[in-house]
C-alpha positions as CSV (number, residue, x, y, z in Angstrom):
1,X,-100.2,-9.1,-15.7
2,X,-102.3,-7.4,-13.2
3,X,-102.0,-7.9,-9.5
4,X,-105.3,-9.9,-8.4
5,X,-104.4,-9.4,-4.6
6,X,-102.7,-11.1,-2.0
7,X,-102.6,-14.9,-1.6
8,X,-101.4,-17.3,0.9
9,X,-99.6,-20.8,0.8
10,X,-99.4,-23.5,3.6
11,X,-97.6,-26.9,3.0
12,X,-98.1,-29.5,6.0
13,X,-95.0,-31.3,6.4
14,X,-95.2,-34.9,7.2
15,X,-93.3,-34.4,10.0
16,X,-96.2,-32.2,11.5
17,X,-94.3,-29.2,11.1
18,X,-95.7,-26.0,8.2
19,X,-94.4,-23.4,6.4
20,X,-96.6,-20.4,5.7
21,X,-96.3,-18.1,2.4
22,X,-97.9,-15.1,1.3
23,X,-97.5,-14.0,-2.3
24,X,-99.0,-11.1,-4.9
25,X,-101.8,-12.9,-6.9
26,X,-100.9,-12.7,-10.7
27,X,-104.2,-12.9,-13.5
28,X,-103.5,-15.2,-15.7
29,X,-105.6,-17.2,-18.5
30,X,-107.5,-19.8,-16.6
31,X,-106.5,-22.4,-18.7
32,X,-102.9,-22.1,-18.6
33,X,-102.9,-21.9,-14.7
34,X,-104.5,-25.0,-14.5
35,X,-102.4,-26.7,-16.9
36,X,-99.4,-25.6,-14.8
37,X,-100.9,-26.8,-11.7
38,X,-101.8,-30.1,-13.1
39,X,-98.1,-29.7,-14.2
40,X,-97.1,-29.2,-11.2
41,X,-99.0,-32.0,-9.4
42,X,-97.3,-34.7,-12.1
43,X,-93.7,-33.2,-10.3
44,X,-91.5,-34.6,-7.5
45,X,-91.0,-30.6,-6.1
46,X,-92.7,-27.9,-5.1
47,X,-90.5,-25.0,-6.7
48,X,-91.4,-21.8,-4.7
49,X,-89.3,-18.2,-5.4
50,X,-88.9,-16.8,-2.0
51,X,-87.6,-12.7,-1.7
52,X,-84.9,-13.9,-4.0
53,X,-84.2,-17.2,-3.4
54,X,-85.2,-20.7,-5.5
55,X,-86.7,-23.0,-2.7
56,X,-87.2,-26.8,-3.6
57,X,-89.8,-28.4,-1.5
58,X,-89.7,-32.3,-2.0
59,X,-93.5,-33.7,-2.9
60,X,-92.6,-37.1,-0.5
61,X,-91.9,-34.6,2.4
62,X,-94.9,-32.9,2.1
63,X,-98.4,-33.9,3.0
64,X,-100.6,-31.3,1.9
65,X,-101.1,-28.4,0.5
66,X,-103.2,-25.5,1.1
67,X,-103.9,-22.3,-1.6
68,X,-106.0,-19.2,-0.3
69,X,-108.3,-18.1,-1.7
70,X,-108.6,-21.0,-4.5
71,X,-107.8,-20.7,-8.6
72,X,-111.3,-19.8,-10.4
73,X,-110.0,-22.3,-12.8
74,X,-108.9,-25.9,-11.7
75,X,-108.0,-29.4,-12.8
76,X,-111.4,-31.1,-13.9
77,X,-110.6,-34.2,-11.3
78,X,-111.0,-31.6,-8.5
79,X,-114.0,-32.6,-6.1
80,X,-115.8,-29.3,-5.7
81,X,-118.0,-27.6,-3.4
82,X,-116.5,-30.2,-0.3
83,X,-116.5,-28.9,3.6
84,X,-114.6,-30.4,6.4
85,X,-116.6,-32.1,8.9
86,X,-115.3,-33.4,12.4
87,X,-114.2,-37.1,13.0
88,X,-116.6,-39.5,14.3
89,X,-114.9,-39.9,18.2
């Protein structure tokens, strides 16, 4: 598979702390990463290889997420095209 780039990771904690990952972007058929994703998702751990270690992130310790830049290819119940906006104060 051909390198695509670099790519970054940040899972939020829900004990407010993060952890920040960057890994080597791998093209792959856009099909099959999105099946793996939505494979993922149906888990109870985030599996993440780590410069040669197997790290196991609990999904009920985490509370969110974040993939940079995004999959070209996603779950269809992905809400697309969003934007953050401030809360109301």
């Amino acid at each position: 598979m051909a390198e695509q780039g670099m790519g970054s990771l940040v899972i939020r904690f829900v004990d407010g702390t993060e952890q920040r990952l960057e890994y080597v972007r791998q093209t792959q058929d856009g099909a099959n990463l999105a099946a793996r994703l939505e494979e993922a998702l149906n888990g109870q751990h985030l599996l993440v290889e780590v410069e040669g270690r197997l790290v196991v992130y609990p999904f009920h310790c985490i509370k969110s997420v974040e993939v940079s830049p995004m999959p070209e290819k996603l779950p269809r119940n992905v809400i697309r095209k969003a934007r953050l906006i401030a809360p109301k104060m």
